[in-house]
C-alpha positions in Angstrom: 124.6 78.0 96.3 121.1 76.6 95.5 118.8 78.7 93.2 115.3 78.5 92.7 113.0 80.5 90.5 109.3 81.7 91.5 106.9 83.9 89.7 104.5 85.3 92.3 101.3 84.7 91.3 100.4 83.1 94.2 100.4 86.3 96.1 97.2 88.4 96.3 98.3 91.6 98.1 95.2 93.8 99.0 94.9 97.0 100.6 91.8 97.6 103.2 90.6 100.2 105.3 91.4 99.4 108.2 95.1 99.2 107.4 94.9 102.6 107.3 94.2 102.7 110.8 95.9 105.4 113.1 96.1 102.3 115.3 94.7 101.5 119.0 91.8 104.3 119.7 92.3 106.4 122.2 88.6 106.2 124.1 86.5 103.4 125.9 85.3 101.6 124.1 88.3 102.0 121.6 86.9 102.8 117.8 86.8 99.7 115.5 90.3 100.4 113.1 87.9 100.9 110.4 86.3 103.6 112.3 89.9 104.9 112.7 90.9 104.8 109.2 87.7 106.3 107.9 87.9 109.7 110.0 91.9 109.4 109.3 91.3 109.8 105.4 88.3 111.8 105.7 89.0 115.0 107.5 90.9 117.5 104.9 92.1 120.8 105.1 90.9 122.2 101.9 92.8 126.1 100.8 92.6 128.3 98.0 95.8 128.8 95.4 98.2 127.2 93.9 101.7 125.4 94.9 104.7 124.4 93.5 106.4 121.5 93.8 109.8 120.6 92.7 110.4 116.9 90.9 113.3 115.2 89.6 112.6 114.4 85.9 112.7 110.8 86.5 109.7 111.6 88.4 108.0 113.7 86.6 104.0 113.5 86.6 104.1 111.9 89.4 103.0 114.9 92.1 100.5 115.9 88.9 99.0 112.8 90.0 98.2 113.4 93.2 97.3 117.3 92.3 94.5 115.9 90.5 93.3 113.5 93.4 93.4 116.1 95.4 91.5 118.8 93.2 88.5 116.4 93.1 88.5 116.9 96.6 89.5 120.5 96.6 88.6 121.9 94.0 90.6 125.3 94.4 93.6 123.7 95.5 95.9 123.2 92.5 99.3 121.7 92.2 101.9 122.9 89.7 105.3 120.2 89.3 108.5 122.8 88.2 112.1 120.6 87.2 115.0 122.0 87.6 117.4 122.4 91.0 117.5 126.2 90.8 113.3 126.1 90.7 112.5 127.8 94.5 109.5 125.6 95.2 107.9 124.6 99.0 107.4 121.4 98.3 110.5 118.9 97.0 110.6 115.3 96.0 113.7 113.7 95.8 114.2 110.3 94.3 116.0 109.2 97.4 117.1 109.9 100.8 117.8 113.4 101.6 121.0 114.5 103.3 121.8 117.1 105.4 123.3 119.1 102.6 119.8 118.6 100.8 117.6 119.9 103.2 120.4 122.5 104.1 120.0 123.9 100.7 115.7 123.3 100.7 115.7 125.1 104.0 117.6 128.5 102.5 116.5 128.6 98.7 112.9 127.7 99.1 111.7 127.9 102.7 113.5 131.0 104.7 110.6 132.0 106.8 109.6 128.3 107.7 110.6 125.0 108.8 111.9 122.0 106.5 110.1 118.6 107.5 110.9 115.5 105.6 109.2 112.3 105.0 109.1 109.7 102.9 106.9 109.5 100.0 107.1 106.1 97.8 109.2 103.7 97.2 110.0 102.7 93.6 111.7 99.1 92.3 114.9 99.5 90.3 116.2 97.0 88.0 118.8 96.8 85.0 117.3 97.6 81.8 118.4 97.0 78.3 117.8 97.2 74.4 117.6 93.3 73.5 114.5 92.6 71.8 113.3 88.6 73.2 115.5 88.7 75.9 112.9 89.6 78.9 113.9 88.4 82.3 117.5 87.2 82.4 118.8 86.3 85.4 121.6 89.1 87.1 123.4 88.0 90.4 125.0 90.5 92.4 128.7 89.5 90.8 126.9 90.2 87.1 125.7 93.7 88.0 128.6 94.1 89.7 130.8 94.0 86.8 128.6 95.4 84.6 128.4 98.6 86.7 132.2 98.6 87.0 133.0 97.7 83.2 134.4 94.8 83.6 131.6 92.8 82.0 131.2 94.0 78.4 129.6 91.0 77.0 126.3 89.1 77.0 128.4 86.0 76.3 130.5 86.7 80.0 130.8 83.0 81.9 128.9 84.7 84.9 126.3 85.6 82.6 126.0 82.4 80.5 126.5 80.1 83.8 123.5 81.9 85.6 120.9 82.0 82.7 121.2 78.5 80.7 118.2 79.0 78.8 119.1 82.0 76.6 121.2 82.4 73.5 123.4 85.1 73.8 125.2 84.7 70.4 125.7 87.5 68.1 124.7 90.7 70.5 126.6 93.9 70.2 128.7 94.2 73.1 127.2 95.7 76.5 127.2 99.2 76.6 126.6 100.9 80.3 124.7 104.5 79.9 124.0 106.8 83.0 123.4 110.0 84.1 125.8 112.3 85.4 124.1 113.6 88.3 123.4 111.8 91.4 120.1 109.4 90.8 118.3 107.5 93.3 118.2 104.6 91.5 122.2 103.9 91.1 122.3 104.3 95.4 119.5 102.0 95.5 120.9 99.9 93.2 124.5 100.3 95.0 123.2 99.7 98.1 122.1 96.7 97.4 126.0 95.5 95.6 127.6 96.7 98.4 125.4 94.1 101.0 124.9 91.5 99.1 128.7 91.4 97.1 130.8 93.9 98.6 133.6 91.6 97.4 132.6 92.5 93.8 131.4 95.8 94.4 133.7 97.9 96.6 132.9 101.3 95.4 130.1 101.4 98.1 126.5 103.2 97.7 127.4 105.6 94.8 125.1 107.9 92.6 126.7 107.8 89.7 128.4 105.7 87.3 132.2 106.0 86.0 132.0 103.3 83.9 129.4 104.1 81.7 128.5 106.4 78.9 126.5 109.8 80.6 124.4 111.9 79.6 123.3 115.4 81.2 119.6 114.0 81.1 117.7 110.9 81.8 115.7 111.8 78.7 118.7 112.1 76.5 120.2 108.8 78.0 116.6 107.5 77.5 117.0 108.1 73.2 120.3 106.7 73.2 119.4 104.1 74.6 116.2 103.3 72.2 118.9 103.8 69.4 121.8 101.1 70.6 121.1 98.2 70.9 122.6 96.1 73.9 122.5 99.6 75.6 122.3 99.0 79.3 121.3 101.1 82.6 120.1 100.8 86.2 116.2 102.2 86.0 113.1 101.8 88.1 111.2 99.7 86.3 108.5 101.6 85.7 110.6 103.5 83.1 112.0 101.1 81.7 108.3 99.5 80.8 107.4 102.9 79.8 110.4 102.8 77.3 109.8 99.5 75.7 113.0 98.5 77.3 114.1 94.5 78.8 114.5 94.2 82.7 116.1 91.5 84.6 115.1 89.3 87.2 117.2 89.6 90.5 118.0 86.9 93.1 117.1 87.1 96.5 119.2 85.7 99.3 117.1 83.4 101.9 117.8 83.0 105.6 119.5 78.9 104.6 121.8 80.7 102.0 119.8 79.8 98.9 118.7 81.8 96.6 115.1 83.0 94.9 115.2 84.3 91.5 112.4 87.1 91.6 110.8 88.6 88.5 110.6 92.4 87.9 106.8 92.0 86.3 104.9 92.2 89.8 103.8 95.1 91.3 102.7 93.0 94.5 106.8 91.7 94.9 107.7 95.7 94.5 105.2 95.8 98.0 106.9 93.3 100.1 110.0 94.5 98.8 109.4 97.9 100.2 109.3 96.7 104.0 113.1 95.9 103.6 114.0 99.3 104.4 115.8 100.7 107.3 113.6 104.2 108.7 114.8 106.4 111.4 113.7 109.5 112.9 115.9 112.6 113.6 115.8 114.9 116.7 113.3 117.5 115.3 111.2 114.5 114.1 112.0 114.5 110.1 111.7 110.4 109.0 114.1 108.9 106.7 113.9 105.8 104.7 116.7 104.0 103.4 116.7 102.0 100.0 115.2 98.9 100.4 117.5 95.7 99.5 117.2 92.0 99.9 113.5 91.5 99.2 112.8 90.4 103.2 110.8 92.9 104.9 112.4 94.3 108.5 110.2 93.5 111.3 107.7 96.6 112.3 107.9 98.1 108.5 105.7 95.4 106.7 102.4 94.1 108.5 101.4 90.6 106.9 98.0 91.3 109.1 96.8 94.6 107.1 97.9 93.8 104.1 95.5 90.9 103.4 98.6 88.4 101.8 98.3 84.8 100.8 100.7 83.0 100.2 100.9 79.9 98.4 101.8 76.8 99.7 105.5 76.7 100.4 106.3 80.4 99.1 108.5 82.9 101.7 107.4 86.3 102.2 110.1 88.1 99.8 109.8 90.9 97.3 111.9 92.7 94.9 115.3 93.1 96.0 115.6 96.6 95.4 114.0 99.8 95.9 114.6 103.8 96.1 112.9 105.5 98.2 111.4 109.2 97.2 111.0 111.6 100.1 108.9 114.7 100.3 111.1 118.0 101.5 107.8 120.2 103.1 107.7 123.8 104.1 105.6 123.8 107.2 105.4 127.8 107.3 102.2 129.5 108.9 101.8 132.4 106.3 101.1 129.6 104.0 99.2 126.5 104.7 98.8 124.5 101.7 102.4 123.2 101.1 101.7 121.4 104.3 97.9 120.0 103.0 99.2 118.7 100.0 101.8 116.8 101.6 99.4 115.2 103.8 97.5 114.1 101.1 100.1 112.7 99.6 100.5 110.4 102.4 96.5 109.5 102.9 95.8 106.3 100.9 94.3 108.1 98.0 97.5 110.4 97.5 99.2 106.5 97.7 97.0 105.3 95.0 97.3 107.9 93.3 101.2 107.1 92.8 100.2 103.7 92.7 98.8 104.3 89.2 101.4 106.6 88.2 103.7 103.4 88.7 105.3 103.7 91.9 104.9 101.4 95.5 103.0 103.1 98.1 104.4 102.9 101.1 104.1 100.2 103.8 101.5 101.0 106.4 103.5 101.2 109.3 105.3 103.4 107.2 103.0 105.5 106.0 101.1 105.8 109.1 104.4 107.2 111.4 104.6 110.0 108.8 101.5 111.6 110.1 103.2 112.9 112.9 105.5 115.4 111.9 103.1 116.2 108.9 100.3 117.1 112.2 97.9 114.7 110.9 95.6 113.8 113.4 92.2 112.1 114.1 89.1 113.9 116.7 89.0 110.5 118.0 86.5 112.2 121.0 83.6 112.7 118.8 83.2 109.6 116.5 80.2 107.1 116.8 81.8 103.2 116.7 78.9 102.2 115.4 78.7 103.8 111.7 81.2 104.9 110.1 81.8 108.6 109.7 80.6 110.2 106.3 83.2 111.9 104.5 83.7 115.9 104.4 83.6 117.3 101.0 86.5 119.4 101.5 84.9 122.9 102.2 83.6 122.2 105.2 86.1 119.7 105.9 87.6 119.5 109.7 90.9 120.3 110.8 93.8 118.2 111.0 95.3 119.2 113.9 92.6 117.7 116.2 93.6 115.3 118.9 95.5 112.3 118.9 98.8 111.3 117.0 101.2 108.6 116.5 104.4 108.5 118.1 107.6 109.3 116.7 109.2 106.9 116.9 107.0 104.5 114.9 105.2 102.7 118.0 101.2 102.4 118.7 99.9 106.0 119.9 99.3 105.9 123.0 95.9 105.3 124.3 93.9 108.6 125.8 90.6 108.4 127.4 87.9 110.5 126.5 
């Protein structure tokens, strides 16, 4: 099989506002998409108090993020992150995709009186990381991570290794050592995922959330320290945590439609969006969205518009991105007594919640994504009163308009359909 290498430089990956559109408008005329967008992002529900929300520790900061966006808007409307699985809280991000158990168990501890609604929130890139000073970017096919993951490869000096990165000199390093957690973590099912299509031969243990192989430890911080200490150490992280701990990642192949393969790097943020359209998202009968990890770097049709998202492409290059992804979800509790678990969660999903998590480190979500999970959070546009030709002026939270206007997109993740006024 045929291997190239590229280093995407050549894509510029820019985010607009009228990608944010809550597509076709529903009057004639219909409202320019900037129009759209504009009123979309603009019209918040602003409340008084505070709320909880639950994050996994991998995650941690990350819903502080968009707390603070979203007290510059509303400025009485704080957000407080708590850790911890017995922490009652009515908001809950999970590093990956929910089950039925998990929002079971959301649905009794922490929202009795209301109703659970789930959604994705951001996708993340995962990658291998390790403590080898100088040895940035080598190359891990599915068959290396494979046995890696499994212990079977122990050495930086294994024929798959040498054979697939010709470059490096691997003499003299300590042997592997595989460290995990040992609780379920989003990243290892992402990661799995990905083995288990692209090498099932090599990986047959299927999408697993933990490691047997591997050295564990009851915290990601603890593994984290180890790791820093042993050299050769080696784990599956997203790779903004790896970064943050001065820690190697490797670049990952990605499997073309002719069989050949593209050797990606884990150093751009703008392959980590491309990436994230490779995901698989359904909807459930009471309207909660899931998102699977994303593997294989090629985006699935209707989850990644080239169109919106402003890329060029250089002469020549595919439209791949990083191979693989977790994808965080928000657990909501949509409960009448109390609003604001719901607000926040909206604002998560508006594009400056998403850039918000952008600069913690994350990937936003893909448009079409982002833009179905407005309808079971009940955002919605008053497309009826909007003037196509100036743009709307923004609210400034206090007197800001409700959400619950008129128009929505549908469920199942087509155009809304069109209304006239």
């Amino acid at each position: 099989m045929s291997r190239r290498s590229w280093k995407t430089r050549g894509i510029v990956l820019t985010v607009s506002a009228g990608a944010a559109v809550l597509a076709l408008a529903a009057c004639t005329p219909p409202l320019p998409p900037d129009v759209l967008a504009a009123q979309a992002e603009s019209q918040i529900q602003c409340y008084s108090g505070e709320t909880s929300v639950s994050v996994p520790e991998g995650l941690a900061g990350s819903m502080d993020a968009v707390g603070l966006g979203l007290l510059g808007v509303c400025p009485d409307q704080t957000i407080v992150e708590v850790t911890g699985s017995d922490q009652a809280a009515p908001v809950a991000l999970v590093d990956r995709t929910p089950t039925a158990a998990d929002i079971t168990a959301f649905a009794e501890q922490s929202c009795p009186t209301g109703t659970p609604i789930v959604v994705p929130a951001f996708a993340y890139p995962v990658t291998i990381a390790y403590n080898v000073a100088g040895l940035e970017g080598v190359v891990m096919t599915p068959e290396i991570v494979a046995g890696i993951l499994d212990g079977t490869i122990t050495s930086w000096e294994d024929p798959l290794i040498t054979a697939a990165n010709s470059d490096f000199d691997f003499t003299g390093l300590p042997p592997l050592t595989l460290m995990s957690v040992d609780s379920a973590q989003g990243s290892v099912e992402a990661m799995t995922t990905w083995l288990s299509k692209e090498d099932p031969q090599a990986w047959t243990k299927g999408t697993v959330g933990t490691l047997d192989a591997s050295q564990t430890f009851a915290t990601e911080s603890e593994m984290l320290a180890e790791m820093a200490a042993t050299e050769s150490s080696v784990a599956v992280l997203p790779v903004f945590q790896a970064l943050n701990n001065v820690l190697a990642t490797a670049n990952l192949p990605v499997t073309l439609e002719d069989g050949s393969e593209l050797v990606v790097t884990a150093d751009d943020v703008q392959l980590y969006k491309v990436g994230s359209g490779a995901t698989t998202v359904t909807t459930s009968e009471s309207g909660d969205i899931f998102a699977s990890p994303a593997t294989g770097g090629i985006p699935v049709e209707g989850n990644f518009d080239v169109a919106s998202s402003k890329i060029v492409l250089a002469d020549g290059q595919p439209l791949v991105g990083w191979p693989v992804l977790g994808y965080a979800h928000l657990l909501v509790c949509d409960d009448p007594a109390d609003p604001k678990p719901l607000a926040f969660a909206q604002y998560v999903e508006r594009l400056a919640g998403q850039g918000a998590l952008e600069t913690y480190g994350v990937t936003p979500l893909p448009e079409p994504i982002r833009i179905r999970t407005f309808t079971p959070l009940k955002v919605k546009v008053n497309l009826d009163e909007a003037d196509a030709s100036t743009s709307p002026t923004p609210t400034d939270g206090a007197s800001a308009a409700p959400l619950d206007a008129v128009s929505t997109t549908s469920g199942d993740g087509t155009e809304p359909s069109a209304e006239s006024s």
